[in-house]
Phi, psi and omega in degrees: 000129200278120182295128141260170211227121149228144181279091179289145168211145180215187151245104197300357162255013164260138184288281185312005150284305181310312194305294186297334152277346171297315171289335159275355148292303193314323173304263182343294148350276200295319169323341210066033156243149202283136179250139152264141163215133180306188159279331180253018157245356184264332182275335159270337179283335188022091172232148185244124179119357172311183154217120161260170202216107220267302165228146195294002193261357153201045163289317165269357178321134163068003171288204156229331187225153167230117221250122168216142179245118177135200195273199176289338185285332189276327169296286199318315184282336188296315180294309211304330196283300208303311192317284177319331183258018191038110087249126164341149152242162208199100184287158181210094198292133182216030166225245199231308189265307164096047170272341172307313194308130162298352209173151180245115185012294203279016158257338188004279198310304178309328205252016152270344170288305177328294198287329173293325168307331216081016215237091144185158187288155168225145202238147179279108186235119190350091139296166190230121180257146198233135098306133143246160197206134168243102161053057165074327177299152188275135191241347179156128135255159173205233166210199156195161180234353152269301167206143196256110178233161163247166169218167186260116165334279188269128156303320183307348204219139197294122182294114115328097194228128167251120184288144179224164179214117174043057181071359147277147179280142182238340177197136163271135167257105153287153190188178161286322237156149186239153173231126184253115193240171148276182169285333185273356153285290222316327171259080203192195184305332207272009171262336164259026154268354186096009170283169185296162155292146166231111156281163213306341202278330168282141176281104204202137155231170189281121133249137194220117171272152208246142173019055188291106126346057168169122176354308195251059172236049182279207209237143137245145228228117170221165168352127168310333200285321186318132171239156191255164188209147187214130153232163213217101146319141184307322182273336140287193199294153173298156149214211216182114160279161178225082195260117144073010197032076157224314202248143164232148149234120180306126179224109160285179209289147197109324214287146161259133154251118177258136168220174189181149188313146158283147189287281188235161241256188220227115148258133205241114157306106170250086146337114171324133023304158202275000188292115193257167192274343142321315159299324175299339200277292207289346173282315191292314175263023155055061170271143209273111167257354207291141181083358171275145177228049197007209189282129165306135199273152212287000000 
């Protein structure tokens, strides 16, 4: 019988996060599957019999699942683990609003039954490969599985930015910031810059300018196939890429930025339940539904 492997990840710096992973190692453990815990996280979970794992850049290797407990920022560091080793993840949301997360605290048990079975699909989600370029030279690459934004440097001063959409120019901005997003971004900053809801499933990516200074600066949804170009003019403020606000790269005035789908995608654990991703919306932002009385039965 072929040995399973799963990677616990939690944030360990809420005690009932510490908790709630001490309890799903412990479950998985006792199950007979081989547990990972990082090394600066296995000493607040303490479970004994564990395997810990000293760096995180082959903490998923060879697993089949990566079981994470906390909010969205806690799914974001997880996917940085998860991506490179193509294995899922699985979220368990304990911080506030949670759309990465599969499931919400007061499911914990089922989606520890879920996960012993073995019993979920895995979906596939849009990244973004980000170049920054100075006068042709490379200044960093990185990725994002929400967004990719440049910003303005300096608060005194307005960013001057030219936009391209599949190597044509399409607008110049004074602006805060352009935020280039996914559909799994779309409730994330770029919603709160005024961009659309996307659901995940569509293929699609985001460009959204943040507080722009000009007649044509609504948020546009344009093809996966489509590459974004960002150039950060002499005449504003320095600015600052930003993926997923984990990675940064400094871009003085000249630096180009490209984004484009990413060569590989985010894989997300999905667990049987009828919770659509319309129910999650209406749950997160607590939406007035009184009075729908749904489809009539046929």
């Amino acid at each position: 019988m072929t040995s399973r492997t799963v990677l616990v990840l939690a944030h360990i710096g809420r005690a009932k996060t510490a908790e709630a992973a001490r309890t799903v190692a412990k479950r998985l453990h006792d199950a007979g599957i081989r547990v990972r815990l990082l090394a600066e996280e296995a000493a607040a979970i303490d479970v004994s019999g564990v395997d810990v794992v000293e760096d995180p850049a082959q903490a998923a290797v060879g697993a089949e699942l990566v079981f994470v407990l906390g909010g969205d920022g806690t799914i974001l560091r997880a996917a940085e683990i998860a991506r490179d080793a193509g294995v899922p993840l699985l979220g368990v949301n304990l911080g506030r609003v949670g759309f990465l997360a599969e499931s919400e605290a007061n499911h914990l048990d089922d989606t520890i039954e879920h996960v012993l079975a073995g019993d979920w699909e895995v979906e596939q989600r849009v990244t973004l490969d980000v170049v920054a370029r100075l006068d042709g030279q490379l200044l960093g690459e990185t990725w994002a599985l929400n967004e990719a934004s440049v910003e303005k440097g300096a608060r005194e001063r307005m960013l001057e930015v030219v936009v391209e959409v599949d190597g044509r120019p399409l607008s110049r901005w004074g602006c805060d910031g352009v935020v280039a997003a996914t559909p799994t971004g779309s409730t994330a900053y770029a919603f709160s810059a005024g961009g659309p809801i996307v659901w995940p499933r569509v293929e699609a990516l985001l460009v959204v300018p943040i507080s722009a200074h000009a007649l044509f600066a609504r948020p546009m949804v344009i093809a996966t196939s489509s590459e974004v170009a960002m150039e950060v003019l002499a005449s504003g403020a320095d600015a600052l890429l930003s993926c997923d606000g984990r990675r940064t790269i400094s871009l003085p005035h000249g630096a180009r930025v490209e984004v484009r789908e990413g060569a590989r995608p985010v894989l997300l654990a999905r667990t049987p339940h009828p919770r659509t991703f319309t129910d999650t919306l209406v749950e997160k932002f607590d939406l007035d539904v009184d009075g729908w009385r749904g489809r009539p039965d046929a």
